[in-house]
N, C-alpha and C positions, 0 to 999 in steps of 0.2 A: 230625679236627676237622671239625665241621661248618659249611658255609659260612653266610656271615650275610650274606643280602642286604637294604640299607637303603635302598629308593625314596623321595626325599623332594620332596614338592612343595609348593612355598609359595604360596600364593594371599595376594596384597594387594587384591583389589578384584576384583568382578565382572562379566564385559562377556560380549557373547554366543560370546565364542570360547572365555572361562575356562569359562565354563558346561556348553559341548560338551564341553571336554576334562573337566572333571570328571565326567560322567555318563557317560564313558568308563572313567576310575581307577574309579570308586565301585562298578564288579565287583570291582576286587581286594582290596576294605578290606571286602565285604558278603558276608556267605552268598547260595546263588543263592536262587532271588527265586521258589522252590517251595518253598522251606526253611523249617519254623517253630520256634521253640523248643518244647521241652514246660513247660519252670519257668521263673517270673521271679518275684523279688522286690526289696526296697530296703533299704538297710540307711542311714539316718541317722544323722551323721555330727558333727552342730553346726553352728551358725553358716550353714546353710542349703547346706552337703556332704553328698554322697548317693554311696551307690555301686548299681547296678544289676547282677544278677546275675544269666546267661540262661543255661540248661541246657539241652543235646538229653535229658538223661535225668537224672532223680535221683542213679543209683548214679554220674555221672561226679565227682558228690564225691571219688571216692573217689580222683579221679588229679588234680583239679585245686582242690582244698577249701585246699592253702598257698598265698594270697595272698600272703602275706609276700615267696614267692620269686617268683611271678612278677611283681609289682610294683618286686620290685628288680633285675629282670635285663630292665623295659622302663624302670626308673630308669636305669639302666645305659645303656641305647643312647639313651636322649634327651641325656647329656651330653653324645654327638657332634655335637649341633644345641642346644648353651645357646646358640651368638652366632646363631642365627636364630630363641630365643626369648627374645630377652632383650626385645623391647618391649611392656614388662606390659600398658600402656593398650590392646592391642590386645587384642580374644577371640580363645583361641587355642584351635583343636583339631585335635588329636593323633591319628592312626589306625594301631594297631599292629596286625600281622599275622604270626602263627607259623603255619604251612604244616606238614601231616605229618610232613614231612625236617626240621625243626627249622632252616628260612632262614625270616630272618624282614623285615618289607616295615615301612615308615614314614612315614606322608602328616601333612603338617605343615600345616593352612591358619589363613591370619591375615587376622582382620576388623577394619579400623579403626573404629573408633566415630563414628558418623554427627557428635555433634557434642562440646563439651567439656563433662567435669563435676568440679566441686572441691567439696573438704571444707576450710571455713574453719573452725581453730583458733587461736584468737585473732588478730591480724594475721598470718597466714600461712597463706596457701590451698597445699591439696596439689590432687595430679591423683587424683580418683576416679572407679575403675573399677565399674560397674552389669551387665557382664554376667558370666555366670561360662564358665570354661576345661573345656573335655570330651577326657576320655582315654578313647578305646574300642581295648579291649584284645582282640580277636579269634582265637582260637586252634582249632585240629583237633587231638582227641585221637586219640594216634598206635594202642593200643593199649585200647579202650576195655574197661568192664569189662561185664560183662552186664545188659544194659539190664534196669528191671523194668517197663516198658511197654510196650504195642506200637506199636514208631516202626519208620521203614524200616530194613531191613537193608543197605542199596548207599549212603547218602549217609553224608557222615563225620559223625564227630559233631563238633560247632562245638560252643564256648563264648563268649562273649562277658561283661566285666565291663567297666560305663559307669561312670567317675566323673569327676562334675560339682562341680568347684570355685572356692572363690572365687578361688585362687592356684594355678596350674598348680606352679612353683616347690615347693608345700609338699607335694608328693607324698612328698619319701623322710619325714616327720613319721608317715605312718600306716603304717610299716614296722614299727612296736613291738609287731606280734602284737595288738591288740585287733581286728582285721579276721579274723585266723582265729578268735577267744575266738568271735565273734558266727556265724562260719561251723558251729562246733560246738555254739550255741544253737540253732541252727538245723535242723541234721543231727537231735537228739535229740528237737525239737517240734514240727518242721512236719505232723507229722500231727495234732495237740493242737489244743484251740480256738483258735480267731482270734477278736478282738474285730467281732462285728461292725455292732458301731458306726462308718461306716466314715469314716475321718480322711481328708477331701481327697481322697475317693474310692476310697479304699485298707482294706482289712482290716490289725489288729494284731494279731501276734504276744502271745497273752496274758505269756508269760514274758519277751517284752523287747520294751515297746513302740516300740522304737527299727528293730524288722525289720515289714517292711510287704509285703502284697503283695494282684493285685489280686482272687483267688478264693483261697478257702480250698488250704490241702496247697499254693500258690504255682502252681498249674497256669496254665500262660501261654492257653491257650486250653481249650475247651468238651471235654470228653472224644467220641472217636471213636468209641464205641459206648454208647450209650442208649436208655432206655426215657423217652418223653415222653407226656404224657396233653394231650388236645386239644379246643377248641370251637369253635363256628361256627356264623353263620347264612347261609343259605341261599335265593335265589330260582331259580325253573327254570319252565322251559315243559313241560307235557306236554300233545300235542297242542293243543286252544285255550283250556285252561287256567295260569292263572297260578299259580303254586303256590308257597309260601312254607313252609320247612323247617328247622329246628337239627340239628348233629350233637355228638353225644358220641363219645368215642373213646381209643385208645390207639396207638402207635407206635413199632417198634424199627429204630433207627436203625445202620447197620454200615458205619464206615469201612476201606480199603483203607489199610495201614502207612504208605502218603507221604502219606495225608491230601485225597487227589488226586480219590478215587471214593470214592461214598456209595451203598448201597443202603437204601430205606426200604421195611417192610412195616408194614401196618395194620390195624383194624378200629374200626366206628363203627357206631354204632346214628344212626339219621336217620327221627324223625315230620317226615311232609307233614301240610299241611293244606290239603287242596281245597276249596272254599265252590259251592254249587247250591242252586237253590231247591226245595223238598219239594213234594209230591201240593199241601199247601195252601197253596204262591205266597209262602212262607216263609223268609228263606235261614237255610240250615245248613251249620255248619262238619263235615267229615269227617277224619278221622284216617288217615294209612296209613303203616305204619313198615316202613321197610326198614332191612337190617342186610348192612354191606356191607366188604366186604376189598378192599383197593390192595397196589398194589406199584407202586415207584417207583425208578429210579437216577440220576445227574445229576453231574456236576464239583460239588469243594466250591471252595466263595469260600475266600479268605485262608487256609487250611488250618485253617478252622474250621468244624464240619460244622450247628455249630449255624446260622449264616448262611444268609440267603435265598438264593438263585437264582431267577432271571427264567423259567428253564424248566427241565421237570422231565419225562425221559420216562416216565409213568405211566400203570397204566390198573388201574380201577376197576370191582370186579362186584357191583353189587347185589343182594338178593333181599329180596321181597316177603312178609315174616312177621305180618304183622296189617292185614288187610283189611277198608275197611265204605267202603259205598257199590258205584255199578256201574260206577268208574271205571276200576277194573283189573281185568284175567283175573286169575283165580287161575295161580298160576307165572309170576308177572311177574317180569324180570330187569331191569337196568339195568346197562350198558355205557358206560363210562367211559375217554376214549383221549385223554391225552397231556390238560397243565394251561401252561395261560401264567398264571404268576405276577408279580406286581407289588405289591411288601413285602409287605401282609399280602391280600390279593384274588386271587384265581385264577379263570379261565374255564378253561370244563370240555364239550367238545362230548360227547354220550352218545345213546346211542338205549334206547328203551323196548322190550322184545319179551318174548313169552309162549310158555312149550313151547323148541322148537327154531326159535328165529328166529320165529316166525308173530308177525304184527299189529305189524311194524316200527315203528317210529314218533320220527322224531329230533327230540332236544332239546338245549338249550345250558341252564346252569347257573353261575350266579355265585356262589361261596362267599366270605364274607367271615372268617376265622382269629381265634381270638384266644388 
């Protein structure tokens, strides 16, 4: 027999000591805090019940797709706390935790409602409840099947199923197998269109408008490895000219399995335009295009590679492919070393040089993304 450990903790109100100790517990009811899903979606339920559904990987359908039974065996251990959930007017959430070993953890907190609300039927008012009850159901698959994406291979795989209700109570009602019927609507079309007309923020499932999620195939975050196409304009100093520039470009992005390190390689085509005045006291605009390659690596934010980051260690080499006027040598290079980012703005120190290093010349350059 496997042991079953049930930590249960009740919170009535919040003061700065509850606070501390919760942010204490809240490691053992959370994946660590590097950890991201791969899949999420929602499955609507009626009467404004939802359940949410978090995947380290697709294929762990395959060991965790019966709702049915683990809804009835975390139904099961809440009836050893119905007299610590019996006061409905309160919001209550539930935090259930199954561990590799199969012991399983219980945090029970309760919110009284700031102030009172009733539903008057005829001469007789009831007490009405305005918030709804969260059950997060949080488990490690013990024996996972093989992944069909690239996630880490050393962190366990977590699942997580959120259901948010009007009546914590009416949980054993969605025991009757319609929760797996939608699980297996699911399995056979999430690669199929989604509506994306998006409802409340959300893409629908064209075969059941009822399953929702927030990008297509229900991917919880931006894919770890892509190709993206890119614009921007451009000001920069060369020597004591001002110099104003657009880039075009493309870029393949490659993340590391935990999501953790990103390496970025690129190329962009980028016309200057330098302005001087002609033989005849005239000003003219000049053209000079360079066409240049980065390489870039950096920590991803939220284990999403698609997110900015403030800095980025890169460096940048330009070359000198279409030249007019006498502002460049021909075999002009441009040197590009390390970018401070700020959302979409980057400063970019670089130096200008011709041949092997000859005719140095340092600049700074502000690129604006879009």
């Amino acid at each position: 027999m496997k042991k079953c450990l049930l930590a249960l903790v009740l919170a009535t109100g919040i003061s700065g000591t509850g606070f501390a100790q919760q942010s204490k517990t809240d490691k053992a009811f959370e994946p660590p805090t590097d950890f991201s899903f791969n899949r999420r979606f929602y499955f609507e339920l009626g009467q404004g019940n939802k359940l949410r559904v978090e995947l380290s990987d697709i294929n762990d359908l395959q060991r965790v797709g019966n709702i049915d039974s683990i809804l009835a065996l975390v139904s099961k251990d809440l009836e050893l706390f119905k007299d610590s959930l019996a006061i409905k007017e309160n919001t209550r959430r539930v935090d259930h935790f199954t561990d590799a070993a199969g012991n399983r953890k219980v945090r029970i907190l309760q919110f009284p409602p700031d102030g009172s609300s009733f539903l008057i039927h005829g001469n007789e008012p009831a007490s009405l409840k305005v918030e709804q009850d969260t059950l997060n159901i949080l488990g490690i698959i013990k024996n996972p099947p093989t992944p069909s994406e690239k996630i880490s291979r050393t962190k366990p795989r977590y699942y997580r199923f959120s259901l948010y209700l009007n009546d914590l109570d009416n949980l054993q009602t969605y025991l009757d197998g319609r929760l797996n019927q939608k699980i297996e609507v699911f399995r056979e079309h999430y690669t199929d269109k989604w509506d994306k007309k998006k409802e409340w923020g959300r893409l629908t499932l064209t075969q059941d408008p009822t399953i929702k999620a927030d990008q297509p195939k229900a991917f919880a975050t931006g894919p770890g490895d892509y190709i993206g196409f890119n614009g921007s304009v451009q000001v920069q100093n060369y020597k004591n000219y001002f110099v104003p520039s657009f880039g075009l470009g493309a870029e393949v992005t490659l993340s590391n399995r935990d999501r953790q390190w990103r390496h970025v390689i690129g190329v962009n085509w980028e016309p200057q335009f330098l302005f001087a005045k002609d033989d005849k006291e005239q000003m003219q605009v000049y053209r000079n295009d360079f066409v240049s390659l980065h390489y870039g690596q950096g920590p991803v934010k939220d284990n999403d590679p698609r997110k900015e980051t403030h800095f980025t260690a890169i460096v940048s080499l330009g070359y000198l492919v279409y030249r007019k006027g006498d502002f460049y040598e021909k075999n002009t290079f441009r040197l590009g070393m390390g970018r401070l980012k700020l959302v979409k703005t980057s400063i970019e120190p670089m130096i200008y040089f011709h041949d092997f290093f000859r005719g140095v010349s340092p600049g700074l350059r502000v690129i604006q993304h879009f």
